[in-house]
C-alpha positions, -999 to 999 in steps of 0.1 A, spaced: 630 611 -444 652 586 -460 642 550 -476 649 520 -475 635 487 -493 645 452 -499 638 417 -515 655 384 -497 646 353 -519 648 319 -500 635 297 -529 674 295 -546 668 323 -571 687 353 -570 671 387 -570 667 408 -593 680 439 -600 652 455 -623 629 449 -588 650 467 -566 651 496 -591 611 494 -590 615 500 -553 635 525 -554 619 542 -584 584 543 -569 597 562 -533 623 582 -556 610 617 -535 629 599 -502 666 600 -523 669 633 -536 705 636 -523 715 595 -534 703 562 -543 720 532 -541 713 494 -538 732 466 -530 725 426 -544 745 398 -534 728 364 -544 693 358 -530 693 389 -510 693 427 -527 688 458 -504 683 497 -513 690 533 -497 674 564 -507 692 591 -491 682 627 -482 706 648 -461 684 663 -427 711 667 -403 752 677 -402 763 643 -403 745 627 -427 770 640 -455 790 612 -445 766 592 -452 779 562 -476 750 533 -472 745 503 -481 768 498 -456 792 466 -460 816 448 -433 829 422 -459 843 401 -428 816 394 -408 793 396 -440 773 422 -426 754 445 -450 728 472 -432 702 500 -445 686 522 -421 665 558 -420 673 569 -391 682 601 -365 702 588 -334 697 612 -305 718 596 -282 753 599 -303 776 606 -275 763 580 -251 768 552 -280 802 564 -289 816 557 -249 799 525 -251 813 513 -282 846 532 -276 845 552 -306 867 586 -303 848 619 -301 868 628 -337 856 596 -351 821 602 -342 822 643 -352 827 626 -390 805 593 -383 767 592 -396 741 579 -381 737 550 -401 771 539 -394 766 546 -356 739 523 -359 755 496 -376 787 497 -353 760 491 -324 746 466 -342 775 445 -350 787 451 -311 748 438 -295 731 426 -322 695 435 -326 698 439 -290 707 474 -303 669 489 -309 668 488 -273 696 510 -268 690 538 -297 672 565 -286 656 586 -316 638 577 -351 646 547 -368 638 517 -390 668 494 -401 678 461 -417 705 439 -416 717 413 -437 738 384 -420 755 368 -453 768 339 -424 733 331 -411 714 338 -436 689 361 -422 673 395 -425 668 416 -396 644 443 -389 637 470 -361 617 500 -357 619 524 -334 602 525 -300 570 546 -311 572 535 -348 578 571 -360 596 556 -387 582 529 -408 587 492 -430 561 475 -447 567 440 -456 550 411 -474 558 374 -471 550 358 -504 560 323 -519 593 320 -516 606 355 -509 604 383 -486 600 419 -493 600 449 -474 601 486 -480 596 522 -455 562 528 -480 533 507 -495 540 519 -530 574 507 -524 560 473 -520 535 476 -544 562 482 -576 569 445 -568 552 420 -597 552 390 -571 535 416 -545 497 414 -544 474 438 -554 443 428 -531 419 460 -524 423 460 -483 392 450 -477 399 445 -436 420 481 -432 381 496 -449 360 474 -430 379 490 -396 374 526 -409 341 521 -419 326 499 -395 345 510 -363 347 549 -371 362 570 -334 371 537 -324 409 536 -307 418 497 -316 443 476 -297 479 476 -301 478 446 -333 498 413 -330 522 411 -357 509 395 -391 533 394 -419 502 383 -438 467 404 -434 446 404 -461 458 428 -485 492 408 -485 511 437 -463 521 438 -431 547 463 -408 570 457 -382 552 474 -352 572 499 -330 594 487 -302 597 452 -324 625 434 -340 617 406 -363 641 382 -381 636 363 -414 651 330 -415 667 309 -447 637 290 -449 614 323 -449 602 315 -413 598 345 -395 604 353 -357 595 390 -333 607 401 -304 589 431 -288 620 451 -271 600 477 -258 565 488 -247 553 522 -232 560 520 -194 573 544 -167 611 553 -166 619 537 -127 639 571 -124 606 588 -121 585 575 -103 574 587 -70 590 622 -69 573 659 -58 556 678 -79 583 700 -84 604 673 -98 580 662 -128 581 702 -135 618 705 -136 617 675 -153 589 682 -179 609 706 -192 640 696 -194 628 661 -208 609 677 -234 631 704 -243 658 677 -254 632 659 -270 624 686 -292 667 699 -293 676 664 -309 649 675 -335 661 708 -344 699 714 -336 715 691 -360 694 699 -390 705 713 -418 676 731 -431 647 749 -414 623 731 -394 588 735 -398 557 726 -372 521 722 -378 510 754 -353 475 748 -335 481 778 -309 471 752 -279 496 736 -249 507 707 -274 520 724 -306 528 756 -282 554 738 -261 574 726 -292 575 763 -304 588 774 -268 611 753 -269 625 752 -300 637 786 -293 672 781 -274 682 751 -300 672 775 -329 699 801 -315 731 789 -324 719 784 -362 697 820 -363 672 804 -378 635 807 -372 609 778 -370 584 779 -394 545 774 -375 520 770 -401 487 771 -387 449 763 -399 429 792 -397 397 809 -403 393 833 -425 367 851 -405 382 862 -372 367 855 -341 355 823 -353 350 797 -326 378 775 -320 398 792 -347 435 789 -334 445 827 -349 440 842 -313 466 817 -298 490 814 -326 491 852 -326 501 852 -288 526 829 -294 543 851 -321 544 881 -299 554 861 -269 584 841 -289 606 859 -321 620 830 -333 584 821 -351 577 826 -384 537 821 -387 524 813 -419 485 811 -424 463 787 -444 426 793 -445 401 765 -463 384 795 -479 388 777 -516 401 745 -508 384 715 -524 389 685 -507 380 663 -535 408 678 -557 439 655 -564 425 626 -548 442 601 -571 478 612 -572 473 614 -531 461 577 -529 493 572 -544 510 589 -527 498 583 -494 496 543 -502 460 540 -490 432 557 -486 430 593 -468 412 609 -443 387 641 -448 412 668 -433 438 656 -462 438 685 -479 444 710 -448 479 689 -449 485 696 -482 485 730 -477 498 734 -445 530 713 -459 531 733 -493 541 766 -467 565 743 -452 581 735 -481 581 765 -494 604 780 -466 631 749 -476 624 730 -446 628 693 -447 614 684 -412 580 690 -395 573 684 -365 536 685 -346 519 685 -311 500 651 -316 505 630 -289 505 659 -263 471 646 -250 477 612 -239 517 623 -226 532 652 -209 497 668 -209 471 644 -202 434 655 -202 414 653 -169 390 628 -188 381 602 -158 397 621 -129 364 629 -104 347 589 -112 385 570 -107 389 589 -74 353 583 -64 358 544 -76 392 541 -59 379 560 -24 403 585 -25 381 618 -19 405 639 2 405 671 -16 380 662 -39 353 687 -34 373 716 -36 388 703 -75 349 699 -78 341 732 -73 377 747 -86 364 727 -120 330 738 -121 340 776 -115 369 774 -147 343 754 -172 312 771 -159 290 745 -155 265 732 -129 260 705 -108 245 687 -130 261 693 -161 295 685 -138 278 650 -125 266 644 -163 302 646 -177 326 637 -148 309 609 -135 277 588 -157 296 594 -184 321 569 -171 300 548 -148 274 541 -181 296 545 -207 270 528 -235 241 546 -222 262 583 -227 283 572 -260 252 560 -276 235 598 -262 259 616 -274 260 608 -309 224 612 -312 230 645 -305 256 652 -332 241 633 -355 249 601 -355 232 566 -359 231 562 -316 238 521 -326 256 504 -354 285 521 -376 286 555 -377 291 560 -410 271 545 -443 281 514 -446 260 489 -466 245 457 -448 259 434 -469 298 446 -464 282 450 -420 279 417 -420 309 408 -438 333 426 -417 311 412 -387 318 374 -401 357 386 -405 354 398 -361 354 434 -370 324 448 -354 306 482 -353 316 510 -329 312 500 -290 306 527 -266 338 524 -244 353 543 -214 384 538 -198 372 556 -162 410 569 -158 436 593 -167 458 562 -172 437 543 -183 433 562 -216 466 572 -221 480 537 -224 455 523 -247 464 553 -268 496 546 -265 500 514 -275 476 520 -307 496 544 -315 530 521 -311 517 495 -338 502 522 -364 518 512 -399 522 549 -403 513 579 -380 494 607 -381 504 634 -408 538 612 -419 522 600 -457 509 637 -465 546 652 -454 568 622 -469 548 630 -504 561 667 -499 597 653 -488 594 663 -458 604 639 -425 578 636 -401 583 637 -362 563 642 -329 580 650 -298 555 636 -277 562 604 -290 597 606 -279 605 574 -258 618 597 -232 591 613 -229 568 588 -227 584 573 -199 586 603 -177 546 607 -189 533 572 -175 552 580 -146 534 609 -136 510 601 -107 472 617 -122 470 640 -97 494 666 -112 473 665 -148 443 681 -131 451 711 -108 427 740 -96 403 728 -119 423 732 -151 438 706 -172 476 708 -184 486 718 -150 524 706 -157 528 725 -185 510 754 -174 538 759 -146 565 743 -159 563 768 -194 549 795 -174 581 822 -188 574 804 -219 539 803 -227 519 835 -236 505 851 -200 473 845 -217 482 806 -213 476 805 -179 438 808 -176 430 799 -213 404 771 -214 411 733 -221 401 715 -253 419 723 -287 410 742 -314 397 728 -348 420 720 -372 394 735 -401 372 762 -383 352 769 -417 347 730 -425 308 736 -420 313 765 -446 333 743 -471 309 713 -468 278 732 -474 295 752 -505 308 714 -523 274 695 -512 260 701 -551 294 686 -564 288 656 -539 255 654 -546 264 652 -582 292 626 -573 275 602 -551 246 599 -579 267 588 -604 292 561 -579 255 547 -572 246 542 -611 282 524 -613 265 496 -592 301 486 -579 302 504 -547 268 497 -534 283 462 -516 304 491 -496 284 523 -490 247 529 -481 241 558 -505 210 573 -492 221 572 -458 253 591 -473 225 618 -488 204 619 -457 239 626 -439 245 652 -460 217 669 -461 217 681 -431 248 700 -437 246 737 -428 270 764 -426 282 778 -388 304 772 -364 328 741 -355 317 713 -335 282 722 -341 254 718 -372 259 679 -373 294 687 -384 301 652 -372 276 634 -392 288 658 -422 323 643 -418 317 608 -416 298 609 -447 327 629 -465 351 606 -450 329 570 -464 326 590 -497 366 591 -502 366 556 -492 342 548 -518 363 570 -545 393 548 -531 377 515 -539 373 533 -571 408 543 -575 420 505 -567 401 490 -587 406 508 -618 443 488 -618 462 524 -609 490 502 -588 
């Protein structure tokens, strides 16, 4: 979790060196081991260094080649070390004392920003070319690492956070009206993978993963998309016991190149379910040489036996593999309203409801002296694909051989009937509005328009701006779903849990989002996700010795992330209450929120179980109230 930022001025001034230092000030917690910057004219760039793996005490960036007027920046883990070093002929002694950063720029100045394509790992670089004056920058293929950027009048800025931007005077501070107006107005919805912008509305825009972009002397800017999520040609059409041989091993090095070299222990958010439980298996043989143990922090209740409480599976795990250390967190006195302003600096934006589960969950992490975390997210639309759409694509592609007996296998594991079976497996996908539109009626939801309370007047706004309340969609495939994931997932300026860890200095990184393993998953015929009527069939064989026994025949679905959120709500609804009477005298957030509908949402909040008790309803009104103390927050001048 290192930094970089920069400022390239093509209006004849030269930078200056007080706004790099407000760059680098603002994302200090990402250079705990060194900060440095560089300026040379119209063009200034900045490193913030901390040390995660072996090599990166060689670390020496910026990184000059006064010759070819080359300067580079990067945050960056290279996985594929070796394989570069034969390519660019650099001796296995050279390399043994060689950081990644310098890797990368010695492949950059043999291919260019042809390079990305080549890098396997996490990474987000730029490169100066003092000859042609231009700035170049590439993310890696999944965009687990990150650059925001901002195109103003007459200069160019980028940086790996928002507040990194934001320290900029010349950088606008526009409330993002657009990023609000998707949250609010398309809540559940998974977008598109976005077009590049260097200009949205708020005035910043991000390189997307798999994309290089160059800035030219005259600010015009250029992107080249070197990569999107496909199948690996190597795997495709093989046995079945070829994608299990190959599940593992694939993953297993995937999750090696994210443990081995570190220098510190490695933490991972534990759910106790196939995802999250297949990083901890196999973290186990790269976790040998060094003795250490990985540190699983899991969400739990504090009542056992709570449904969907992960304790049962995270125990089974710990008995079943001694190189865990398990650390609990329960919500039994969390506030999730606590800290809010520091974390919407922090996180750069506004957060969701489950915030403050990362906040603890992170504070264990860092308490053991880890500096990396890794997590399960991603797992789903991979290497261990639901069976969402399996029954209605076969029907709708004629391929019923075997069907009926994966009918019945299914109906016997989830217990259901006929009925229930044809309800899920099939209308759901043939009438996607009609069952969407059902379905949130019955968790409490608004069966048409946004799901959350948004006001008319900022509806018809974001409607006049193209962004539109929630459609019922369904894919009607296996495949289908996991590539528009996929690809929303490739352009996200910032995934997942990476702003909660990064403000705990911790680096961020999923497994599942390895580019190997995304290949290998979209090359995986559908047939082999859904076996005897149980999901996860892959990893259910290919872990078998490494799973828990119990692995075998536990059911699909995960388990909730906060068990006693229906607990928690009920016990703060006086406090929010209290709060959302007092935003609605203010009179400023009533263009943004519907407040009663925010009341009548949370009135109907009771204590019990997860996934039940309107719990849905009860978070989308939680999650539109932070938004509203957000607007607050922004608006109040705190950038």
């Amino acid at each position: 979790m290192s930094g970089l930022c920069g400022i390239f001025r093509f209006d004849g001034s030269p930078v200056a060196d007080q706004d790099l230092q407000r760059q680098m000030q603002a994302m200090a917690g990402r250079g705990p081991d060194r900060a440095r910057r560089w300026r040379s004219g119209s063009v200034g760039l900045g490193s913030l260094l901390m040390r995660v793996t072996h090599e990166d005490i060689f670390d020496a960036q910026p990184l000059r080649d006064a010759a070819r007027d080359l300067t580079l920046v990067c945050d960056a883990r290279l996985d594929n070390r070796e394989e570069l070093a034969a390519a660019l002929d650099i001796d296995p002694e050279v390399l043994a004392v060689m950081a990644d950063s310098a890797l990368l720029f010695a492949a950059y100045k043999a291919w260019g920003a042809d390079c990305a394509e080549r890098l396997i790992g996490d990474f987000a670089f730029a490169v100066w070319d003092g000859k042609a004056q231009t700035l170049t920058l590439g993310r890696d293929h999944m965009g687990q690492r990150h650059i925001f950027l901002h195109a103003g009048d007459g200069f160019f800025a980028f940086a790996t956070e928002r507040k990194g931007m934001l320290a900029l005077p010349d950088v606008p501070r526009i409330l993002p009206t657009d990023r609000l107006a998707r949250v609010l107005v398309q809540a559940h919805q998974v977008p598109l993978l976005p077009v590049f912008n260097p200009a949205p509305r708020d005035g910043l825009g991000h390189v997307l993963g798999g994309t290089v972009i160059t800035v030219g002397p005259d600010g015009a800017i250029s992107e080249h998309r070197y990569w999107t999520p496909h199948a690996a040609p190597e795997h495709l059409d093989r046995d079945e016991a070829y994608y299990i041989e190959t599940y593992r091993r694939v993953l297993a090095e995937a999750v090696a190149c994210r443990v081995r070299r570190a220098t510190a222990p490695v933490g991972l958010l534990m759910g106790g379910g196939f995802d999250s439980g297949a990083i901890a298996a196999l973290a186990g043989p790269a976790l040998q040489p060094s003795g250490r143990k990985l540190i699983a922090a899991a969400s739990v209740s504090a009542q056992e036996g709570t449904r969907l409480d992960a304790r049962r599976w995270v125990e089974a795990c710990g008995r079943h593999m001694p190189h865990l250390d398990v650390r609990y967190v329960t919500e039994v006195a969390a506030d999730p309203l606590a800290g809010l302003d520091r974390a919407f600096y922090e996180a750069g934006g506004t957060l969701s409801s489950t915030r403050f589960i990362g906040d603890a969950l992170f504070t264990v992490i860092k308490a053991a002296g880890a500096r990396v975390v890794m997590d399960g997210h991603g797992g789903d639309y991979t290497l261990n694909c639901r069976g969402n759409g399996y029954f209605f694509d076969r029907l709708r592609r004629r391929r019923i051989r075997g069907l009926a007996s994966e009918w019945r296998a299914r109906r016997r594991v989830l217990g259901w009937s006929h009925r229930t079976m044809f309800t899920s497996e099939i209308l759901s996908y043939a009438v996607p509005a009609v069952m969407r539109r059902w379905q949130r009626w019955r968790k409490g939801l608004a069966p048409f328009g946004p799901t959350m309370p948004v006001a008319d007047t900022f509806l018809k706004q974001a409607q006049a701006n193209g962004i539109h309340p929630h459609r019922p969609w369904g894919w009607g495939s296996i495949r289908g779903g996991m590539m528009t994931v996929l690809r929303a997932q490739q352009g996200a300026k910032m995934g997942g849990w990476a702003p909660v860890a990064n403000s705990y200095g911790l680096e961020f990184t999923q497994p599942f989002h390895d580019k190997r393993v995304v290949e290998l998953a979209v090359a995986i015929p559908e047939d082999y996700f859904l076996r005897n009527g149980r999901e996860r069939h892959l990893a259910r064989q290919a872990l078998k010795d490494l799973y828990p026994p119990e692995f075998q025949t536990r059911r699909d679905g995960n388990d909730a992330l906060q068990p006693d959120f229906m607990d928690m709500a009920a016990r703060l609804r006086p406090t929010l209450m209290t709060e959302i009477d007092r935003m609605e005298r203010s009179g400023k957030l009533s263009a943004y929120l519907d407040f009663p509908k925010m009341r009548r949402m949370l009135n109907q909040t009771k204590p019990g179980r997860p996934g039940e008790h309107y719990e849905y309803a009860t978070r989308s009104a939680l999650n539109a109230f932070i938004r509203g103390r957000y607007i607050e927050w922004f608006t109040r001048g705190n950038w």
